[in-house]
MIRO-440128 format. One record per residue (C-alpha): x negated, y, z negated; residue in one letter. Coordinates in steps of 0.05 Angstrom, whole numbers, padded with zeros to 5 digits, always signed. Layout:
N
XYZA;...
***
This chain:
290
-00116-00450+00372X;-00174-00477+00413X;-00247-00461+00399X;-00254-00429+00472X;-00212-00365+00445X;-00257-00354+00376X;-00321-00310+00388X;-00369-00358+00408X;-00434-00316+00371X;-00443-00336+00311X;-00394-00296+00254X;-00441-00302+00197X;-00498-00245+00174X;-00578-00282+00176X;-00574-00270+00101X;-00523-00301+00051X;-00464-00257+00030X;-00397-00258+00013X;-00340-00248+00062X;-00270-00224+00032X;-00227-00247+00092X;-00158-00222+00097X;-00102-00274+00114X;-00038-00272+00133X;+00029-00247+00093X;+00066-00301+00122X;+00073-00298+00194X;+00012-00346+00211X;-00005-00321+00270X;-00027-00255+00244X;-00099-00285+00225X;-00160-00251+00261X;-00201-00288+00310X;-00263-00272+00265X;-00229-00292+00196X;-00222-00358+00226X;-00296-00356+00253X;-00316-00338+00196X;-00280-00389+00152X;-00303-00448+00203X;-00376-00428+00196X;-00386-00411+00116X;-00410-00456+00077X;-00355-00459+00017X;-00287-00417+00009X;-00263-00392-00053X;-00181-00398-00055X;-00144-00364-00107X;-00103-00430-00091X;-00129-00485-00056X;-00064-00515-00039X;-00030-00454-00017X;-00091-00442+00023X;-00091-00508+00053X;-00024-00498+00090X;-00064-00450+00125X;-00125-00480+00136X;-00095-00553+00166X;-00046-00495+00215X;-00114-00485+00249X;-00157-00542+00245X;-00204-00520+00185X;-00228-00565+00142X;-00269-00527+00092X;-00304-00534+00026X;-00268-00503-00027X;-00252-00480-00102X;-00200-00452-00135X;-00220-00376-00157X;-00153-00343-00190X;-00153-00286-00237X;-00163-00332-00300X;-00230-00360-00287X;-00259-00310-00238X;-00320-00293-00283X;-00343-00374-00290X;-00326-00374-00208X;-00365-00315-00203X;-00424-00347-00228X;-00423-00409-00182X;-00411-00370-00120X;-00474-00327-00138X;-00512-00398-00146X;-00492-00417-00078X;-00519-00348-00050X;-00583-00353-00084X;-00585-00420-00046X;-00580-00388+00016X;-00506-00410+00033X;-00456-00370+00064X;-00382-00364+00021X;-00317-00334+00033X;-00268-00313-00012X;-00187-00308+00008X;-00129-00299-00038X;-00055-00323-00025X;-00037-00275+00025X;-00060-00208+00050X;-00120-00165+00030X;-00160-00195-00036X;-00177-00152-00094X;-00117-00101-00072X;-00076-00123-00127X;-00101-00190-00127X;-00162-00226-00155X;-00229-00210-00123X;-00251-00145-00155X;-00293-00165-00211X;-00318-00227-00163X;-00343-00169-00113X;-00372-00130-00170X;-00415-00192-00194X;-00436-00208-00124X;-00461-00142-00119X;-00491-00138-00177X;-00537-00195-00156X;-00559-00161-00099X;-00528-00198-00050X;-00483-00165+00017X;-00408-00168+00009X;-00370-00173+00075X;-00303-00153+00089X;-00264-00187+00140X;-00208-00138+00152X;-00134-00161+00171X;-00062-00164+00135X;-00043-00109+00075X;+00024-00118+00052X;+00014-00039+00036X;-00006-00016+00092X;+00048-00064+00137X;+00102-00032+00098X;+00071+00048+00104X;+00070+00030+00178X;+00142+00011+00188X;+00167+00058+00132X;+00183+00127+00176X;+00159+00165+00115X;+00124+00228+00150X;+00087+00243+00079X;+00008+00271+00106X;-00018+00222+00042X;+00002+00152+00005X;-00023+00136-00063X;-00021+00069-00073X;+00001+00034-00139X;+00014-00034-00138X;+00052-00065-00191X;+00087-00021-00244X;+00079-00041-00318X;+00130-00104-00339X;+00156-00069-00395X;+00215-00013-00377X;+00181+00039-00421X;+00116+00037-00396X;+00141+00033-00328X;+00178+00089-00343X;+00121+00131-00359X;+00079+00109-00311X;+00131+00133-00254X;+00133+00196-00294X;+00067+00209-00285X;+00064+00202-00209X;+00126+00254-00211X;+00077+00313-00186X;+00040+00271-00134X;+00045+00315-00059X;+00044+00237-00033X;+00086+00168-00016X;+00074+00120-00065X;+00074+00052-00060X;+00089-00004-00105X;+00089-00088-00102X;+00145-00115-00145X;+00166-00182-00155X;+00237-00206-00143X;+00247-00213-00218X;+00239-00155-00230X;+00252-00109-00165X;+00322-00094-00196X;+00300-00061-00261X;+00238-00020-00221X;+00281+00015-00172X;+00337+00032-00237X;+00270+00065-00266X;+00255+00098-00204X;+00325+00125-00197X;+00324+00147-00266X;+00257+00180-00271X;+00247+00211-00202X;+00289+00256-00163X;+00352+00229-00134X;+00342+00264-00064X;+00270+00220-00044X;+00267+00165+00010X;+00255+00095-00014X;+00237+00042+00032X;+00247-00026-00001X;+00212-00071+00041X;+00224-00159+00030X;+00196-00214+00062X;+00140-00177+00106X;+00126-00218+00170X;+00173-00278+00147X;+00231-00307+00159X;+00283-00260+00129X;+00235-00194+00134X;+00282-00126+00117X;+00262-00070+00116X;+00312-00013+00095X;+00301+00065+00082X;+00353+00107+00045X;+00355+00149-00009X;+00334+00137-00071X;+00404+00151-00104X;+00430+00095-00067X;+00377+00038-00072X;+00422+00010-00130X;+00481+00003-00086X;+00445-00026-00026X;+00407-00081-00076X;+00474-00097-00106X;+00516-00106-00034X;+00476-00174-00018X;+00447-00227-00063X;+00402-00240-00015X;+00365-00172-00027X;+00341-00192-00084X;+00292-00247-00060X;+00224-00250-00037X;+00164-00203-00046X;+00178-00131-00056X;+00137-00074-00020X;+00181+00001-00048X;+00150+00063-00020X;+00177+00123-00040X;+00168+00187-00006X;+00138+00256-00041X;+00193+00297-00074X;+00228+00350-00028X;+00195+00409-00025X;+00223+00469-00058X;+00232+00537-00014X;+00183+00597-00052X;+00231+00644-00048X;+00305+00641-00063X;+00357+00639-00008X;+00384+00706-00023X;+00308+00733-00012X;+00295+00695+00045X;+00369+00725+00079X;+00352+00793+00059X;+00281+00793+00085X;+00309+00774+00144X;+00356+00829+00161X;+00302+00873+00138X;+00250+00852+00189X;+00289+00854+00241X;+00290+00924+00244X;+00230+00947+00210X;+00149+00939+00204X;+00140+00870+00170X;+00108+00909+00112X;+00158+00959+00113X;+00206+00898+00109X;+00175+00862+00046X;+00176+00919+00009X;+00247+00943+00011X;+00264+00861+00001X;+00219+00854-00056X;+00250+00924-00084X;+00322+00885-00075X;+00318+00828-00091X;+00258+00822-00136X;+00225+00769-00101X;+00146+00774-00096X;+00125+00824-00039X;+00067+00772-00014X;+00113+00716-00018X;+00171+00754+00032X;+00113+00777+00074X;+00082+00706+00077X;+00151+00679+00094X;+00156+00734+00154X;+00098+00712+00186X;+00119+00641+00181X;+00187+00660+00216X;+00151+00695+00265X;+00109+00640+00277X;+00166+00593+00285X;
***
């Protein structure tokens, strides 16, 4: 990519701050025009790996300054990015791939930064999240996002458990080591009638993405090898609703309205069939509405 198509005013605030740029999933191409401004004019970069990172930075001609920042030492990396601000240097901070500090390392750098006083930037671009909720077809109104489940099957277990009662999609990263033994939990903990989307591979090579039930996510894993590799986005979609009023209410309410006074109606139904009165009028007015 040339320097003609980057912004050509300059990317960086007049005071120093931090800049969480996004990068791609995989798919190189999907880097912003101002991550890579931005990354060509700081002064350092903070890489969660520097030699993953530098795959990316020699695809677009960027030769930057930069330290490793990972999840083990991001206190003492903390503490010499905060000396560079209080220099008056510019620094940016990427992870691996995607979005840092959404289940990756970054949050307690941010905190720190902010702490000092100094502006934190963010540089939006790729979420392996919010890819997958995009291409998922789940229609839920709301997504609660996870990340990864516990390691261990029993507090996994219990952690789906307590997501049960969530009105909401819910989205987990998995690895492939472990996608196998997640969904069996899922299966086993949630109801069988929920959408799962297992999502692999976002914007690479051998990207699948695959809705279906939940009772048959075992089956589909087990039909290829294949579906077992590669970075794991599952959503899962909010658990059916359940109708208010039985079936046999609903049919009887029916017949009813149709040839008397809605209130008339709900009151011989609930008399019947001993459903709630406010609950067969509620459902009349909904029938109506329809």
């Amino acid at each position: 990519m040339s320097m003609s198509s980057l912004p050509e005013e300059n990317p960086l605030h007049a005071s120093p701050a931090l800049y969480v740029v996004a990068t791609p999933l995989g798919n190189r191409h999907d880097i912003g025009l101002r991550a890579l401004a931005v990354l060509r004019a700081v002064d350092l970069v903070a890489c969660e790996d520097t030699r993953h990172s530098q795959r990316l930075f020699d695809s677009f001609g960027l030769s930057p300054r930069c330290f490793a920042l990972h999840e083990h030492n991001e206190q003492e990396g903390a503490s010499r990015i905060i000396e560079r601000l209080q220099q008056g240097q510019h620094v940016a901070f990427i992870s691996d791939a995607g979005t840092p500090a959404v289940s990756d390392p970054g949050a307690r750098l941010v905190a720190r930064v902010q702490e000092a006083g100094f502006a934190v930037i963010p540089v939006p671009g790729a979420c392996a999240a919010i890819a997958a909720l995009s291409a998922s077809g789940l229609a839920a109104a709301h997504f609660h996002f996870y990340g990864f489940l516990p390691p261990k099957a029993a507090a996994r277990r219990s952690a789906i458990e307590s997501l049960r009662g969530l009105d909401a999609a819910l989205v987990f990263y998995e690895a492939p080591h472990r996608v196998r033994e997640c969904v069996e939990d899922l299966v086993a903990v949630l109801e069988p009638e929920r959408e799962i989307v297992i999502c692999r591979e976002l914007t690479k090579l051998f990207e699948q993405i695959a809705r279906m039930p939940l009772s048959a996510a075992l089956d589909w894993l087990s039909a290829d090898a294949n579906r077992l590799r590669g970075e794991f986005v599952l959503l899962v979609g909010p658990a059916p609703r359940e109708e208010a009023l039985p079936a046999e209410a609903r049919r009887v309410m029916s017949l009813l309205h149709a040839e008397l006074p809605i209130k008339t109606a709900a009151k011989l139904a609930a008399a019947i069939t001993g459903a709630s009165k406010n609950e067969l009028y509620a459902f009349a007015l909904a029938s109506k509405a329809d």
